[in-house]
C-alpha positions in Angstrom: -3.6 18.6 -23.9 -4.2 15.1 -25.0 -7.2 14.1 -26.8 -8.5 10.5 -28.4 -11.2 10.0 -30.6 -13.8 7.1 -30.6 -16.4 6.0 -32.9 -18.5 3.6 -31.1 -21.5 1.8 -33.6 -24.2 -0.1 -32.3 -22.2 -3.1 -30.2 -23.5 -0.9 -26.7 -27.0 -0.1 -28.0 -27.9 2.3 -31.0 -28.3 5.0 -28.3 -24.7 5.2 -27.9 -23.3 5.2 -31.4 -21.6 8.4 -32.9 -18.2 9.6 -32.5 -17.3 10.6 -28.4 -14.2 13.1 -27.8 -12.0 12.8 -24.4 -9.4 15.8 -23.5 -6.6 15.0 -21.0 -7.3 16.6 -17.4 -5.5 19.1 -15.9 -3.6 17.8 -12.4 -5.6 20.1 -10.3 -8.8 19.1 -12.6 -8.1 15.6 -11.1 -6.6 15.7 -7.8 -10.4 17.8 -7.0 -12.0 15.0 -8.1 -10.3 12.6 -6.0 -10.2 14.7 -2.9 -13.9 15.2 -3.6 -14.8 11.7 -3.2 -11.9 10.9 -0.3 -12.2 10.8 3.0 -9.6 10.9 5.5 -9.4 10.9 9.5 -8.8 14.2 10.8 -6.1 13.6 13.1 -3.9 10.4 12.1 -4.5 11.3 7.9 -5.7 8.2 7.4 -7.7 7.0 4.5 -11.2 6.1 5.6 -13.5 5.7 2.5 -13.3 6.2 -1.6 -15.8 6.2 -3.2 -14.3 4.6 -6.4 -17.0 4.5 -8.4 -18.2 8.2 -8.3 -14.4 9.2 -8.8 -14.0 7.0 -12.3 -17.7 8.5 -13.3 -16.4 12.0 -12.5 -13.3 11.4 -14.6 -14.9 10.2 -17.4 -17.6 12.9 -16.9 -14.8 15.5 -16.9 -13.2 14.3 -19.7 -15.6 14.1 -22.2 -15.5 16.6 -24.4 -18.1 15.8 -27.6 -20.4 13.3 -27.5 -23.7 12.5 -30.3 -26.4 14.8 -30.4 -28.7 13.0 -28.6 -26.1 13.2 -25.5 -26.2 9.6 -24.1 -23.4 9.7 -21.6 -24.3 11.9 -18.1 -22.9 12.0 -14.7 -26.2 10.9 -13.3 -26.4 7.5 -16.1 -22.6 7.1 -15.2 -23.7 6.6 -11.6 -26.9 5.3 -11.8 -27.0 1.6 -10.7 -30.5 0.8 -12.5 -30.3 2.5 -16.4 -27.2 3.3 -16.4 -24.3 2.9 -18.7 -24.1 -1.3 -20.1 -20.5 -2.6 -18.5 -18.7 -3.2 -21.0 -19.3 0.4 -22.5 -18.1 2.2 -19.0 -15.0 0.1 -19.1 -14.4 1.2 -22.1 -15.2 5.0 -21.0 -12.8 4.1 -18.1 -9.9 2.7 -19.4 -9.8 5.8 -22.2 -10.3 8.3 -19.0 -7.6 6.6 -16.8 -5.1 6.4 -20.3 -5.6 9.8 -20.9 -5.3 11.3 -17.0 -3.1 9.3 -16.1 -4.4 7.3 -13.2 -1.8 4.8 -12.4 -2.5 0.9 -11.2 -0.9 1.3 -8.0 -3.6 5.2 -7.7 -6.5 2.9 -8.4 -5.7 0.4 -6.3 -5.0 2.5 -3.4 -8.3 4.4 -4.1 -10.5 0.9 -4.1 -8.2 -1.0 -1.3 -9.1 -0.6 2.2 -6.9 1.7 4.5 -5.3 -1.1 6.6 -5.0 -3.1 3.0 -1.7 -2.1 2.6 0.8 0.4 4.5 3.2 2.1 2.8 4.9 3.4 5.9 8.1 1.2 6.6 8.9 0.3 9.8 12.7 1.7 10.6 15.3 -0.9 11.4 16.5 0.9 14.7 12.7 1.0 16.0 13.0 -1.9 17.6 16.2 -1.1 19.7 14.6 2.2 20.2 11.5 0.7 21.5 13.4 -2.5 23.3 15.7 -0.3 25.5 15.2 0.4 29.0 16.6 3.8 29.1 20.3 5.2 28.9 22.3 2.7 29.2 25.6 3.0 30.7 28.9 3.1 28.9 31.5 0.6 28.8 34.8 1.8 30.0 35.8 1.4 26.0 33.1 3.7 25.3 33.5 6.3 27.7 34.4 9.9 25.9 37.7 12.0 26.5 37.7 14.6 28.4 37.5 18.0 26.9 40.8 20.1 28.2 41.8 24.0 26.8 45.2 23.9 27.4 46.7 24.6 23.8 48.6 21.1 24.4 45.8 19.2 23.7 45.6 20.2 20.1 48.8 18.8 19.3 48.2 15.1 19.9 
């Protein structure tokens, strides 16, 4: 498993200087965490919410490995929305998180868009034939088949 290093000194507070360890997460380490924080319509499968935010803080979270003594990075400051982590320092955390598990652009932006954003379904070029026809239709005489005969002279043609 992967695993970067960072020394951060006191440009995010004195709190958070000292040397931080990340480790690579396992697939099945992530896709829980995603799934965890996803919600989707039980009958159509459609995406109804992600909560983004709690799914970065959770990878981060996960992938933190060593941090100072004095332990200045926690789920709960990762979430909070008054004391938590300064900005700058959690996109920092993030970008190393996403690098290392590999959480692609077009992941994070289907996680953050909303479902109707953007459908990846494409629409079949017959559909609209299928759905603009009355019914069978009936043949042409050009169109109509051969009849079937099993007389042995009909293989030879």
């Amino acid at each position: 498993m992967r695993t970067e290093k960072l020394e951060i000194g006191t440009e995010y507070g004195s709190e958070y200087s000292g040397r931080y360890v990340f480790q690579e997460l396992t697939w099945a380490k992530r896709s829980r965490i995603i799934q965890k924080h996803t919600r989707y319509h039980t009958t159509t499968g459609q995406l109804l919410s992600s909560d983004f935010i709690a799914i970065q803080a959770e990878t981060i979270w996960a992938s933190l490995k060593e941090q100072p003594p004095n332990q200045p990075i926690t789920l709960e400051r990762l979430l909070a929305e008054e004391n938590g982590v300064p900005i700058p320092l959690g996109e920092l955390l993030s970008k190393i998180a996403n690098n290392l598990c590999a959480l692609t652009r077009e992941e994070t932006a289907f996680l953050s868009a909303p479902s109707d954003a953007r459908n990846p379904t494409q629409q079949s070029p017959t559909s609209d034939c299928a759905r603009n026809s009355g019914g069978p239709q009936p043949n042409s005489q050009g169109n109509q088949p051969e009849p079937s005969t099993n007389s042995p002279s009909s293989s030879t043609r």
